[in-house]
N, CA, C and O atoms as CSV, one atom per row, in Angstrom:
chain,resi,resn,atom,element,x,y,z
A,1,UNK,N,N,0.827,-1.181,0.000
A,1,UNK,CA,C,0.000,0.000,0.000
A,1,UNK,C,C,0.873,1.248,0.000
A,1,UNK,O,O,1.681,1.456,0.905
A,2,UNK,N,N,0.680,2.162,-1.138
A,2,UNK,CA,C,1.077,3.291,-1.084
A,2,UNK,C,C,0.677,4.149,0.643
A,2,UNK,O,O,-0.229,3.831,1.413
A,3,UNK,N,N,1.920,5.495,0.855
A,3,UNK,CA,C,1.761,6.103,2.013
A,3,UNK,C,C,0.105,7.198,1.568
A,3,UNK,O,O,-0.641,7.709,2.404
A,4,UNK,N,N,-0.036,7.269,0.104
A,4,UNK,CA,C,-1.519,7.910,0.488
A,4,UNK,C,C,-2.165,7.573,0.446
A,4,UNK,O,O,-3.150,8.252,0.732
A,5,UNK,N,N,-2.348,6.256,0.074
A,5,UNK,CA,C,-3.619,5.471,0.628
A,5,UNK,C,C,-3.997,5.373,2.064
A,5,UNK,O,O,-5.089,5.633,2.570
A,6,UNK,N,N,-2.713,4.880,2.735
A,6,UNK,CA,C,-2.552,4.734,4.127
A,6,UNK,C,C,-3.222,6.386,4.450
A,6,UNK,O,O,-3.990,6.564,5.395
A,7,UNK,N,N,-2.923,7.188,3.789
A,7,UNK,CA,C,-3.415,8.488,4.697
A,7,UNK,C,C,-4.811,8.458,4.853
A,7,UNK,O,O,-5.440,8.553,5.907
A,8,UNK,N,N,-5.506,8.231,3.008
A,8,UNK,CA,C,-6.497,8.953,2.910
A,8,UNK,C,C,-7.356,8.027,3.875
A,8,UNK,O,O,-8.196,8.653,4.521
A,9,UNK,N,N,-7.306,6.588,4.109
A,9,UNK,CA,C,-7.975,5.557,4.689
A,9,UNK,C,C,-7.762,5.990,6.372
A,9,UNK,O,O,-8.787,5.971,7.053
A,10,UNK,N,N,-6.583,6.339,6.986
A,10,UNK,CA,C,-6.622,7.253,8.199
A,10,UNK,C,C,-7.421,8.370,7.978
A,10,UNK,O,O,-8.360,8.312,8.771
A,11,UNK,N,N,-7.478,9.161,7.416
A,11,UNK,CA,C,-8.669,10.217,7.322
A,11,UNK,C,C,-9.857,9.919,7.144
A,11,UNK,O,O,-10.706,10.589,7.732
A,12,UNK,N,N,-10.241,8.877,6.320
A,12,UNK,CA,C,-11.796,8.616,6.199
A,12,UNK,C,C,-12.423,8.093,7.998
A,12,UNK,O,O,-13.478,8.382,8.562
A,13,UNK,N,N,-11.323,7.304,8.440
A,13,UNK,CA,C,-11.847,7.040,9.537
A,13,UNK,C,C,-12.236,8.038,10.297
A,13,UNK,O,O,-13.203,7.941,11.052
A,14,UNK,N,N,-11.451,9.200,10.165
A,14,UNK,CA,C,-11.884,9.974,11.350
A,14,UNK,C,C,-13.537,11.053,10.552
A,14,UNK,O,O,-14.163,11.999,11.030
A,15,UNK,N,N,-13.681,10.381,9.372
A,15,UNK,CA,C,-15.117,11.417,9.032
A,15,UNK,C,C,-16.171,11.223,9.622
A,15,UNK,O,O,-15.783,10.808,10.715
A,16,UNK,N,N,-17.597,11.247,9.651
A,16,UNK,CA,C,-18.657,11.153,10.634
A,16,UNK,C,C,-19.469,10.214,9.410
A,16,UNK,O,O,-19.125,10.334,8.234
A,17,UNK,N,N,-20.437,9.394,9.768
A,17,UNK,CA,C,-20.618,8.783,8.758
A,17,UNK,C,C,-21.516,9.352,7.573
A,17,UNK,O,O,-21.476,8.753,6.498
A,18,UNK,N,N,-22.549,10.790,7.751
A,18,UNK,CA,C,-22.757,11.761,7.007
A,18,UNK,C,C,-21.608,11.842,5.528
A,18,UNK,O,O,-21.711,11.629,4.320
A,19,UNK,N,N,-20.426,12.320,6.575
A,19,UNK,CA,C,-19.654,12.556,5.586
A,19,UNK,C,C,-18.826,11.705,4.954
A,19,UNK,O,O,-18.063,12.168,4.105
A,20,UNK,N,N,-18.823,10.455,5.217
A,20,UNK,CA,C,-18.552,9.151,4.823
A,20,UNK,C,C,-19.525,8.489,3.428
A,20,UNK,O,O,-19.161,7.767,2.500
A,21,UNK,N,N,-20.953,9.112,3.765
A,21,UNK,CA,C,-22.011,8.910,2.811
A,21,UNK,C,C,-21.511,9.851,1.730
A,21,UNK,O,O,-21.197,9.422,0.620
A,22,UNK,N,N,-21.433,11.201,2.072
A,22,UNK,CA,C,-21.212,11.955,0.647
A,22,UNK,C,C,-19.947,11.851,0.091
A,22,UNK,O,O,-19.854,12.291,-1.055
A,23,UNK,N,N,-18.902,11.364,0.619
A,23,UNK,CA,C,-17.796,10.875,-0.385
A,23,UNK,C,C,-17.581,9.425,-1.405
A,23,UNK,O,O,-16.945,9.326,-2.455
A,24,UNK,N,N,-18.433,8.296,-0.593
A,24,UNK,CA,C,-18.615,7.524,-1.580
A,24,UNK,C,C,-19.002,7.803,-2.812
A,24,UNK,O,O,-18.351,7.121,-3.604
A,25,UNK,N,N,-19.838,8.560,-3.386
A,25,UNK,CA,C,-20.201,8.164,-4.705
A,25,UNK,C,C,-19.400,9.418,-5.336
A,25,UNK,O,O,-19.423,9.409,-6.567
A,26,UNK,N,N,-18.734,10.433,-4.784
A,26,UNK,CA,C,-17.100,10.928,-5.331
A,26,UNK,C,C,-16.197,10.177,-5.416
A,26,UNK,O,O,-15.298,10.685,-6.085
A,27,UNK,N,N,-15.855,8.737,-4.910
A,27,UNK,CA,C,-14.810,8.509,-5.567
A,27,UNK,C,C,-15.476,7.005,-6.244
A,27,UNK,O,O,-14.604,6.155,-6.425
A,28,UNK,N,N,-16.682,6.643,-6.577
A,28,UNK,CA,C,-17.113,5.482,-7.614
A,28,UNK,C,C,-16.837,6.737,-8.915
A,28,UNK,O,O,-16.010,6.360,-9.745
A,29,UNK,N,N,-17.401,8.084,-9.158
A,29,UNK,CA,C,-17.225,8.616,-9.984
A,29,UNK,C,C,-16.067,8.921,-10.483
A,29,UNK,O,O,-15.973,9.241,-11.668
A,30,UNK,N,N,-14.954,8.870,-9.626
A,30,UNK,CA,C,-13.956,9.005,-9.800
A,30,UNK,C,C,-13.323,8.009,-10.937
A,30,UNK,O,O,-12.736,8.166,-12.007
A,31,UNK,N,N,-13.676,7.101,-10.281
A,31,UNK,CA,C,-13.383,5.728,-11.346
A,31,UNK,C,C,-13.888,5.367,-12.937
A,31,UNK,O,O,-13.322,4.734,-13.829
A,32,UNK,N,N,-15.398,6.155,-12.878
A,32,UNK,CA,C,-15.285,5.964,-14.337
A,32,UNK,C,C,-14.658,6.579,-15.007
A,32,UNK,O,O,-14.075,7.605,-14.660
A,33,UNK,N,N,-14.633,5.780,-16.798
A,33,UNK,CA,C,-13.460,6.554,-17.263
A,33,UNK,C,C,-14.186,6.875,-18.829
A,33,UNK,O,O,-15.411,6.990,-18.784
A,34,UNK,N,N,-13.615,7.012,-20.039
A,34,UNK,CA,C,-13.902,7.862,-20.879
A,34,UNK,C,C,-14.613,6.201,-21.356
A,34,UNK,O,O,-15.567,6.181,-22.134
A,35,UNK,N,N,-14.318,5.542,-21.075
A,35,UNK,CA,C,-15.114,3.954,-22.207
A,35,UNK,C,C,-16.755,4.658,-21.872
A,35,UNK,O,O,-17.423,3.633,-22.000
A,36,UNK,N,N,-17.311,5.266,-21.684
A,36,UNK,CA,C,-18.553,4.674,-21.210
A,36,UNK,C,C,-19.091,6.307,-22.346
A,36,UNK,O,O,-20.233,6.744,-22.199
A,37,UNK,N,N,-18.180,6.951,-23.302
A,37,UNK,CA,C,-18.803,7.760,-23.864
A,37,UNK,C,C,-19.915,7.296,-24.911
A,37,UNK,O,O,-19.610,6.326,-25.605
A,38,UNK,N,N,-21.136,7.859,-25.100
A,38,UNK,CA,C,-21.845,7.429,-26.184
A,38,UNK,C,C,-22.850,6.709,-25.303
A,38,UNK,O,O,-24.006,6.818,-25.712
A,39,UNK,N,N,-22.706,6.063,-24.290
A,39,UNK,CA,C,-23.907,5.076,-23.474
A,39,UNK,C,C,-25.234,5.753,-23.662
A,39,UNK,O,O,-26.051,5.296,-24.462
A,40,UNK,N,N,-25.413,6.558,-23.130
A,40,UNK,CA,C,-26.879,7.101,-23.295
A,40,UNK,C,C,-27.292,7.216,-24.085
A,40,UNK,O,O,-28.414,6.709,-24.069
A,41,UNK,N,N,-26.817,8.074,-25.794
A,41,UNK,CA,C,-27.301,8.146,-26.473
A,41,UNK,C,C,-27.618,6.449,-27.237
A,41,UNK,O,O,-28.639,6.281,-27.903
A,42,UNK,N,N,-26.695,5.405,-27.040
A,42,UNK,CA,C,-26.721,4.192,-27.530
A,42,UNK,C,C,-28.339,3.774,-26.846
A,42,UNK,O,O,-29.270,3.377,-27.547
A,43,UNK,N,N,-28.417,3.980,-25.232
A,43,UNK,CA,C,-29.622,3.525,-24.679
A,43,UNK,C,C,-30.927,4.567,-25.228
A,43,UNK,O,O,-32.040,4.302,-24.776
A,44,UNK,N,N,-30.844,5.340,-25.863
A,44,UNK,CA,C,-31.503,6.040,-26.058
A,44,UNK,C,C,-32.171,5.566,-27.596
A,44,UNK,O,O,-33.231,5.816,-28.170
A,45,UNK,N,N,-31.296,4.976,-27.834
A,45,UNK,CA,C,-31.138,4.574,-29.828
A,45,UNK,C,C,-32.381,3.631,-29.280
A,45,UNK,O,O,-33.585,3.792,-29.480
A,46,UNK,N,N,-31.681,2.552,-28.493
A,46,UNK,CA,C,-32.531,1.270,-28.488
A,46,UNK,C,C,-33.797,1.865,-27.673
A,46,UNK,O,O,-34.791,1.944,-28.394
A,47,UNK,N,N,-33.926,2.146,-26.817
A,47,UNK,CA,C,-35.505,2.691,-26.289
A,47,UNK,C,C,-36.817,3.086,-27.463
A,47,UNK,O,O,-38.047,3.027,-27.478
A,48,UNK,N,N,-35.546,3.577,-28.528
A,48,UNK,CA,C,-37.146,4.552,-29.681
A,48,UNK,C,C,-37.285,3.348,-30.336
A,48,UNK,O,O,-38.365,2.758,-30.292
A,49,UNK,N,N,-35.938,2.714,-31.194
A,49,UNK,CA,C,-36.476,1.754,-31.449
A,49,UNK,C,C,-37.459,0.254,-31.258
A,49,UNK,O,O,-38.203,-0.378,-32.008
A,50,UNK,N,N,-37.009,0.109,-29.863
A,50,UNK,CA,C,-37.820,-0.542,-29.090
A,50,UNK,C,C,-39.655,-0.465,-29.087
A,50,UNK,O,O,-40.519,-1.337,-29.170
A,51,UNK,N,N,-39.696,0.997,-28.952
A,51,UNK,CA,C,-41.005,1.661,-28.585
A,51,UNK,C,C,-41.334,1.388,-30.323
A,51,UNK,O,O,-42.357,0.741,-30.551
A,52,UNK,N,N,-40.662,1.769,-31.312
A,52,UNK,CA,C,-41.290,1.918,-32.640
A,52,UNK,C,C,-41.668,0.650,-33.065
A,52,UNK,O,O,-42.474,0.552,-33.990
A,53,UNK,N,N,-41.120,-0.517,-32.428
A,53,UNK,CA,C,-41.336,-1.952,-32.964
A,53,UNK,C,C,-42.384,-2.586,-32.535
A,53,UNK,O,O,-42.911,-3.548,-33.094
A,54,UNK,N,N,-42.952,-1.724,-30.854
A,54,UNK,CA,C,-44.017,-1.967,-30.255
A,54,UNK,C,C,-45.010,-1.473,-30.809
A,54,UNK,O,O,-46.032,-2.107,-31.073
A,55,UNK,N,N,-44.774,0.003,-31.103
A,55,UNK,CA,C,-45.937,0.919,-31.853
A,55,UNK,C,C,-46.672,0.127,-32.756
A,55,UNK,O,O,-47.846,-0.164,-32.525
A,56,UNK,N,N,-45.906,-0.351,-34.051
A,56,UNK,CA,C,-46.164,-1.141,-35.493
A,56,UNK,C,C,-46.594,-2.368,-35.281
A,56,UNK,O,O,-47.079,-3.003,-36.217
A,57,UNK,N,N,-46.502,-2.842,-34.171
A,57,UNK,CA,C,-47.178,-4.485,-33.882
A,57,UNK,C,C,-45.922,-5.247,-34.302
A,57,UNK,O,O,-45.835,-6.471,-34.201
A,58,UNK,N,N,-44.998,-4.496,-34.756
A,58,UNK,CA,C,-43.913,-5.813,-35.525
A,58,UNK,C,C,-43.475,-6.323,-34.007
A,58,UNK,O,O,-42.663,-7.215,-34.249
A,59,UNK,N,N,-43.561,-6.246,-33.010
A,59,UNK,CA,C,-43.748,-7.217,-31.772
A,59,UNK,C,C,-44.371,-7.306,-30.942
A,59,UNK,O,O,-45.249,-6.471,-31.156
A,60,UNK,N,N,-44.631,-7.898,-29.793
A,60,UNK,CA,C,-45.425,-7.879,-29.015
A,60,UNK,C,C,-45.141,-8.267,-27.652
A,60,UNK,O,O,-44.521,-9.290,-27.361
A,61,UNK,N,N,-45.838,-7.013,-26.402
A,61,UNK,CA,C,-45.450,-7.054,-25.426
A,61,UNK,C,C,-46.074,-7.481,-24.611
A,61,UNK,O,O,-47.278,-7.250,-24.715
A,62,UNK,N,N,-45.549,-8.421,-23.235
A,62,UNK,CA,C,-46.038,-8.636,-22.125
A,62,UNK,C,C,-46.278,-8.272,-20.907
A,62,UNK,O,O,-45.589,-7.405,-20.370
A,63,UNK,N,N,-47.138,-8.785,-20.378
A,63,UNK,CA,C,-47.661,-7.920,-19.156
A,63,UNK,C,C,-46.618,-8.678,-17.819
A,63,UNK,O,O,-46.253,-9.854,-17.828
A,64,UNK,N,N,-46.296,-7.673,-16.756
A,64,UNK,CA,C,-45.724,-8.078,-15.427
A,64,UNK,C,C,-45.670,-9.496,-15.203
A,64,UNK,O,O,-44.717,-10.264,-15.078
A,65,UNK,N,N,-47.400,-9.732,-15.174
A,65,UNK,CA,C,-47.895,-10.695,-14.391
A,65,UNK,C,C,-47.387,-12.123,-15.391
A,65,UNK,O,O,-47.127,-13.181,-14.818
A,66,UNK,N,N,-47.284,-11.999,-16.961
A,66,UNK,CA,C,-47.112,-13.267,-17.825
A,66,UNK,C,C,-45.586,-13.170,-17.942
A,66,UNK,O,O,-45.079,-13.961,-18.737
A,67,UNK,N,N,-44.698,-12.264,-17.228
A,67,UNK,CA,C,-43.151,-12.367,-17.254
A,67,UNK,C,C,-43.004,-13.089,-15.928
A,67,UNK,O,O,-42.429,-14.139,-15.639
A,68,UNK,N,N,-43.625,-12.302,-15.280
A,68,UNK,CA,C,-43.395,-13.222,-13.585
A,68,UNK,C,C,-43.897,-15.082,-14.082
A,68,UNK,O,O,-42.964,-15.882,-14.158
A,69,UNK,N,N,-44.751,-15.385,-14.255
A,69,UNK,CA,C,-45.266,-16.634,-14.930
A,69,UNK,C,C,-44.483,-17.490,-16.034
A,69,UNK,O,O,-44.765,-18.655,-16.314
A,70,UNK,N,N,-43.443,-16.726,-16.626
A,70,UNK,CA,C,-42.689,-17.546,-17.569
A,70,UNK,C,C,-41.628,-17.461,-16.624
A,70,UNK,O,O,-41.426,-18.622,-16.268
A,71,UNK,N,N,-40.550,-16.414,-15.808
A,71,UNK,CA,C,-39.751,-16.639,-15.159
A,71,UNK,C,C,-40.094,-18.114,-14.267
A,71,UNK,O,O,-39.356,-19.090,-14.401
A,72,UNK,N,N,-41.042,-18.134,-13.547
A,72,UNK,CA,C,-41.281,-19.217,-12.661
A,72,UNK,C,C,-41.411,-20.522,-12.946
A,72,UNK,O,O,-41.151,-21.493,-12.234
A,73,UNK,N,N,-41.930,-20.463,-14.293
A,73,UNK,CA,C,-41.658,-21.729,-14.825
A,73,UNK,C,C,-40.504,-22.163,-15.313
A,73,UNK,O,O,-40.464,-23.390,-15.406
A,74,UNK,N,N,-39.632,-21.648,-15.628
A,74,UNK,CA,C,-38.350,-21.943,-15.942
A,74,UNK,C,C,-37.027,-21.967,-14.723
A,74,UNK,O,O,-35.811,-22.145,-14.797
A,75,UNK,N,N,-37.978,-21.692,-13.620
A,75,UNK,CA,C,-36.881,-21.971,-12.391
A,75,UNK,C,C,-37.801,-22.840,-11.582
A,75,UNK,O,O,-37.786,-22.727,-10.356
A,76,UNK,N,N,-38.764,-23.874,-12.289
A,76,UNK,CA,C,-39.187,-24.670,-11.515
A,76,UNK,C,C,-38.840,-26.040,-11.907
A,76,UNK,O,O,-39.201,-26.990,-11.213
């Protein structure tokens, strides 16, 4: 272990857990990195298309209750 790790991990201890809460998701963000450019608009691509395939009947969707019902049968 590097000496600033050792620090910053001595310092977190002494935060309150408030402030323990608001630094976690500063340093998950920290971690992402440039791979993830384009994601949204990619999820965004597939959503219209999705919706447009539903619109046209060219597929067809199920309800909660007949997904819960095929899941269960296939883990029974």
């Amino acid at each position: 272990m590097s000496t600033a790790f050792k620090q910053v991990i001595e310092s977190i201890r002494a935060l309150t857990a408030d402030e323990k809460a608001l630094l976690a998701p500063c340093l998950i963000a920290s971690l992402e990195s440039g791979q993830d450019v384009g994601v949204d608009e990619a999820w965004a691509e597939l959503a219209e298309k999705r919706y447009l395939e539903l619109e046209s009947g060219m597929v067809n969707g199920l309800s909660w209750e007949e997904i819960k019902k095929e899941v269960k049968s296939r883990n029974a």
